[in-house]
C-alpha positions in Angstrom: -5.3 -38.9 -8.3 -1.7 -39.7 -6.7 -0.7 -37.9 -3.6 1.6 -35.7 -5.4 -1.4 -34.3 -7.3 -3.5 -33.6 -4.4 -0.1 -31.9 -2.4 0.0 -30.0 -5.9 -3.7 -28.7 -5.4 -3.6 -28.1 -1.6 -0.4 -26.0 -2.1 0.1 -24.6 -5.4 3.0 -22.4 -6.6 2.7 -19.0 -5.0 4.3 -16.4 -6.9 5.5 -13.1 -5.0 5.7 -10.1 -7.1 7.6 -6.7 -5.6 8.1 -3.5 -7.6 11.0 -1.6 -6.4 12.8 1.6 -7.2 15.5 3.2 -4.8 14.8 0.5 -2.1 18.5 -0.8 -1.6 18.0 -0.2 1.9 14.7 -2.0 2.3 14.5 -4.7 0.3 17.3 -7.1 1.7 15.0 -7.5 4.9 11.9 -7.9 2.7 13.1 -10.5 1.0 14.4 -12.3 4.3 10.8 -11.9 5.4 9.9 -13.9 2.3 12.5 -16.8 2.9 11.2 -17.6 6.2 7.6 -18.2 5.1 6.1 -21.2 6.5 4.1 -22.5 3.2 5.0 -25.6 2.7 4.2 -25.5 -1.5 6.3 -23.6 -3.2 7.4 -20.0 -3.7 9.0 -17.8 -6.0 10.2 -14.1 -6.1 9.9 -12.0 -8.9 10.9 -8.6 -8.3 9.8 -5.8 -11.5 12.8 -3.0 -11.3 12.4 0.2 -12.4 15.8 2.8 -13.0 16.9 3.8 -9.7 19.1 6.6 -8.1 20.7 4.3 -5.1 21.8 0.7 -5.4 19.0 -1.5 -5.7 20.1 -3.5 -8.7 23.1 -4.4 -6.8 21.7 -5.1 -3.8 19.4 -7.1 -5.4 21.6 -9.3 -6.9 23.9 -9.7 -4.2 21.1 -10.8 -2.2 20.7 -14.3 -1.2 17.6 -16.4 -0.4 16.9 -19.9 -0.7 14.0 -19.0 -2.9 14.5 -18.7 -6.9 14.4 -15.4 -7.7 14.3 -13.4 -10.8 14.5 -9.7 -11.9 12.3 -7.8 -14.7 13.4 -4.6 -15.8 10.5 -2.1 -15.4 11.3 0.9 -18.2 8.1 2.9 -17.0 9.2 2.9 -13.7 5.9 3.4 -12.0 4.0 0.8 -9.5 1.0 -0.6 -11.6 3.6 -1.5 -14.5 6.1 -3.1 -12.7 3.1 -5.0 -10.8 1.9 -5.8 -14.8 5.4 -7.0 -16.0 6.0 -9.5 -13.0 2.5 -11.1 -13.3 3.7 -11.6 -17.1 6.9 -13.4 -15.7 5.1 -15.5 -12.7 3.9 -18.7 -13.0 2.0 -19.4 -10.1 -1.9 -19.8 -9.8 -1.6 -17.5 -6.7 0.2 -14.3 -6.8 1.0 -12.0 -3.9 2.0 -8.6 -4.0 4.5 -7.4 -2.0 6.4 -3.7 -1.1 9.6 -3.3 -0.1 8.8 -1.3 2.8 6.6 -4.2 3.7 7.6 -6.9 6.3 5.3 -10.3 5.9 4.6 -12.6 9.2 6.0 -15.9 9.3 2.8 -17.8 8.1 1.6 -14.6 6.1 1.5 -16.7 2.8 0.1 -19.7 4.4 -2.3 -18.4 5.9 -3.9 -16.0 2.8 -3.6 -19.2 0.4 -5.9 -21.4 3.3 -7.8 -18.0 3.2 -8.5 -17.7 -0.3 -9.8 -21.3 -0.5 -11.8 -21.2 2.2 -14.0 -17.9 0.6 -13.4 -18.1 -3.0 -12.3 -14.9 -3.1 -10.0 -13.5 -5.7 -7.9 -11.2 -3.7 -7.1 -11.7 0.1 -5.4 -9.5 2.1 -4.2 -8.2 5.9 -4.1 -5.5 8.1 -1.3 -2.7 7.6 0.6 -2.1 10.7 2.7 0.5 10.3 5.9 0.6 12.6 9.3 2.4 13.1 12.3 0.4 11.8 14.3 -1.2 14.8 17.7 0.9 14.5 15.6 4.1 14.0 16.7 7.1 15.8 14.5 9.7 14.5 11.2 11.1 16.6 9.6 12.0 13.1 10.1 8.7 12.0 8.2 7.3 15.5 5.6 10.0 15.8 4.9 9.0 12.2 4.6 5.4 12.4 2.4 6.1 15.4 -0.4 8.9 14.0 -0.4 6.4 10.8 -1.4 3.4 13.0 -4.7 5.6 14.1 -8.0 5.4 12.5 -7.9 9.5 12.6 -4.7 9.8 11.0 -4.6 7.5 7.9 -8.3 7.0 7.7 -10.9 4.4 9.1 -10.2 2.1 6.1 -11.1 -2.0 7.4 -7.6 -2.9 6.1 -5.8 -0.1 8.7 -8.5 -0.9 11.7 -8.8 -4.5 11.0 -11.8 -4.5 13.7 -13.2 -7.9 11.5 -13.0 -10.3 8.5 -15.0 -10.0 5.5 -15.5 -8.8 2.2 -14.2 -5.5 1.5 -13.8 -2.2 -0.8 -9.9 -3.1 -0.8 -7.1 -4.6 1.4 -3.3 -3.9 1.7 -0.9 -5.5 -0.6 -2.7 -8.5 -1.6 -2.8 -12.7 -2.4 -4.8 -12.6 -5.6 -6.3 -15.9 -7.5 -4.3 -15.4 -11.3 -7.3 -16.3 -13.5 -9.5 -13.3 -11.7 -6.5 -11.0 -12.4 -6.4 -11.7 -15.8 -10.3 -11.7 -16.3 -10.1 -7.8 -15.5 -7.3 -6.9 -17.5 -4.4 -6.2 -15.0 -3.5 -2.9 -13.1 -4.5 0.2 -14.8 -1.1 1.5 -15.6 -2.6 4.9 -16.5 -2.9 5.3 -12.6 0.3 6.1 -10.2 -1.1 5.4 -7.4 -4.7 4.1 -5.7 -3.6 1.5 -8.9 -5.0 -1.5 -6.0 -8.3 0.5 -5.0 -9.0 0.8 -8.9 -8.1 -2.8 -9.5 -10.2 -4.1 -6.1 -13.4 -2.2 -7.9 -13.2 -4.3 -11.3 -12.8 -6.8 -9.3 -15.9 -6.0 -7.6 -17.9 -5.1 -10.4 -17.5 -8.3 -11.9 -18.8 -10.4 -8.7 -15.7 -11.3 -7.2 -14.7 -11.0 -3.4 -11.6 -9.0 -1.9 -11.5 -10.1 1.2 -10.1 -8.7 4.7 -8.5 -11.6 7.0 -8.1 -9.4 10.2 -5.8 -12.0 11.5 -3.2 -11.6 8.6 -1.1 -8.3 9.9 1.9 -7.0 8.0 4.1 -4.5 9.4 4.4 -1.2 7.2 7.6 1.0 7.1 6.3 4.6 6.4 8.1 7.2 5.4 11.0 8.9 7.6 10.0 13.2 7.4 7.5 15.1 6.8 8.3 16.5 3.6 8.6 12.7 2.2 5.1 11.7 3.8 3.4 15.0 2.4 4.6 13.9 -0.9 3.2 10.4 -0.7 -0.2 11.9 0.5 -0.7 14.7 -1.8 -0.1 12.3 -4.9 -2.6 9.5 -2.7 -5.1 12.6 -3.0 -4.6 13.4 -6.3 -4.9 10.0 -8.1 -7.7 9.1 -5.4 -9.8 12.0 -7.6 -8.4 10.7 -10.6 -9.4 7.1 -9.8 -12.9 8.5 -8.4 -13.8 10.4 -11.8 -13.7 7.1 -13.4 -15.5 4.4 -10.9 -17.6 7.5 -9.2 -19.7 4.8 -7.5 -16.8 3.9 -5.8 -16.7 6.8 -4.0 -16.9 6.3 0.3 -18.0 9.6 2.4 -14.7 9.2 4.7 -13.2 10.1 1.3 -14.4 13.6 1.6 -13.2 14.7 5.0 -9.6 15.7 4.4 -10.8 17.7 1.1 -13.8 19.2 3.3 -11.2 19.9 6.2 -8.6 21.9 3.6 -11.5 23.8 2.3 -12.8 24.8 5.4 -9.4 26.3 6.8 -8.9 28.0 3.4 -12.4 29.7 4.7 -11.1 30.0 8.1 -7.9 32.3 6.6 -9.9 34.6 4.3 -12.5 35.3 7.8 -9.4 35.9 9.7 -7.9 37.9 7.3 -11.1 39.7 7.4 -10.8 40.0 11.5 -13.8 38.0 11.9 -13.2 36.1 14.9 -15.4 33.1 13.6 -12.6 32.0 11.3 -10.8 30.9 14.3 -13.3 28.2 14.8 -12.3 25.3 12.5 -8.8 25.6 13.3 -9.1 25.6 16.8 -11.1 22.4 16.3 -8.7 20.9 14.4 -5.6 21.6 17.0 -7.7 20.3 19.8 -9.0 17.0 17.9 -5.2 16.8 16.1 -4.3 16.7 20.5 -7.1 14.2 21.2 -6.2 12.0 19.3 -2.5 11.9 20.4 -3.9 10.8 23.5 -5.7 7.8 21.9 -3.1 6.4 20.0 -2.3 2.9 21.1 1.4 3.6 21.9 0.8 6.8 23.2 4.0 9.3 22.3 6.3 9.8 25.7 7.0 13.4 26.3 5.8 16.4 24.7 8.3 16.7 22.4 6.9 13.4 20.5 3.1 14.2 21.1 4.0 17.8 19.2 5.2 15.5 16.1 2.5 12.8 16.3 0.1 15.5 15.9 1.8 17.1 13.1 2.2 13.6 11.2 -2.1 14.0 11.7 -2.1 17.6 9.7 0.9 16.7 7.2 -1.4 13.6 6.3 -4.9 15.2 6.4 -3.5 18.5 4.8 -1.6 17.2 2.1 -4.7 14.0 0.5 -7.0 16.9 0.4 -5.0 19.6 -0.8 -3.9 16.8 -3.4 -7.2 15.9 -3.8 -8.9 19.5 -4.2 -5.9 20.7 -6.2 -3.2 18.2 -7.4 -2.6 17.5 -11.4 -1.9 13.7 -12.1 2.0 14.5 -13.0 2.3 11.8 -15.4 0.0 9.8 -17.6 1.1 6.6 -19.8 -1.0 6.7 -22.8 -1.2 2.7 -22.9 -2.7 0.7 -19.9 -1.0 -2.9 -20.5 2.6 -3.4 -20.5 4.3 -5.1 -23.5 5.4 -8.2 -22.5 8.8 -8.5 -21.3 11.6 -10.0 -23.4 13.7 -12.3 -22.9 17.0 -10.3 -22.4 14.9 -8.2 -19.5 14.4 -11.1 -17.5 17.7 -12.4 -15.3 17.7 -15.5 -13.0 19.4 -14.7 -10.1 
């Protein structure tokens, strides 16, 4: 075996997939995140677009990296089929999936390729960090990035606490060994979101490893307002039942709480509609653990003012998975789960 052979083997082609739809304002600085990746095999970018309302597209191909980069046109539009459509275009033995609103570390792809190695496993991930972008002005947008970084706002989920490596139920994002992909058919494409969750569990079930790397940490931009995060979490809710009803074994009892939380102030409302006093139990708990946990927050909110909204980020979040999750219709539902392959004419070099 010649030394170019073995170079080939230690460091094969990595292939970085990103759906996106209306991200021109976030994907310029996602990609510069990829183009300063330490790897020293190679890379390339395929990003799955679906229609958008701003101008991605352009953006996009006004971009420049010093990585080859090529678009996919995603018709559906949704997550798991752009995901399905660029791991049809890729090439590389290793494929990492990537979000626009995500922002890799330096060694990020050098470090989960050494890390998938190492275990064997078919999908390694990191730890989400979510943060405030730099130039950003806006309290909510702090006080969100803040009560999403606690184990008590977004959940105690090992890829937001990160307390230790391992195998685990899922990770964020993800640097996934191709032939283990392909062995469980894909991303469901029937599923708008938890589409990873799903696909971590057939991964699972079919002995392989998703594995945590603590040390891997990728910085998250969450959404700017409240109404925009109670819409992300109250379709997170929804699909998570949808998701559950198929791979019920799946199911973890932190799961449960937000649901159990939404059902117990409905409670609380009908007592104190009733002028029984107890129904001002729960949400007097709830206030006072919503305000405890402001205080635990590892960059503590200055002034009241920023505590207030940190502590509403906690109830739009908990309020809106279970309400979602007790109550929510799946709002759209592709009748085939595996994308056609895409043709020639949808695929553009850039």
């Amino acid at each position: 075996m010649n030394s170019s052979q073995t170079a080939s083997e230690d460091r094969p082609l990595v292939s970085v997939v990103i759906p996106a739809r209306n991200c021109a304002a976030l994907i310029p600085e996602c990609l510069a995140a990829i183009d300063r990746q330490t790897y020293q095999g190679s890379i390339d970018i395929i990003v799955a677009l679906a229609p958008s309302s701003d101008d991605t597209e352009r953006v996009l191909t006004q971009t420049r990296t010093r990585l080859p980069l090529r678009l996919v046109s995603n018709p559906a539009g949704t997550t798991s089929a752009g995901l399905n459509l660029a791991f049809a275009v890729s090439q590389g033995p290793i494929v990492a999936r990537v979000d626009a609103q995500a922002r890799l570390t330096p060694d990020y792809l050098e470090r989960a390729v050494a890390t998938l190695k190492r275990t064997g496993a078919a999908n390694v991930g990191g730890v989400q960090r979510p943060v405030a972008a730099k130039d950003s002005t806006e309290g909510s947008f702090t006080a969100i990035a803040a009560a999403m970084s606690s184990p008590f706002g977004a959940g105690p989920a090992a890829f937001r606490t990160g307390r230790a490596s391992g195998p685990v139920d899922t990770v964020y994002l993800g640097v996934f060994d191709r032939d283990a992909v392909n062995s469980v058919g894909g991303f469901d494409e029937t599923l708008i979101r938890n589409q990873d969750y799903e696909l971590n569990t057939r991964l699972r079930s079919k002995g392989h490893i998703v594995w945590l790397d603590a040390d891997l940490i990728v910085d998250y931009l969450p959404r700017c307002d409240y109404w925009s995060l109670s819409r992300q979490y109250f379709s997170y809710g929804t699909w998570k039942r949808n998701m559950l009803m198929r791979h019920p074994k799946s199911l973890r009892l932190r799961q449960l709480v937000a649901p159990a939380l939404v059902a117990a102030l409905a409670m609380s409302m009908l007592l104190i509609g009733l002028r029984r006093r107890l129904g001002l139990a729960v949400p007097l708990l709830y206030v006072s653990a919503c305000a405890g946990a402001v205080t635990r927050l590892k960059s503590a909110p200055s002034g009241m003012r920023q505590r207030v909204s940190a502590a509403a980020a906690f109830a739009v979040m908990h309020l809106s998975w279970g309400t979602g999750f007790l109550l929510g219709r799946p709002w759209r539902s592709p009748t085939s789960t595996t994308s056609p392959a895409p043709s020639e004419s949808s695929i553009r070099e850039r």
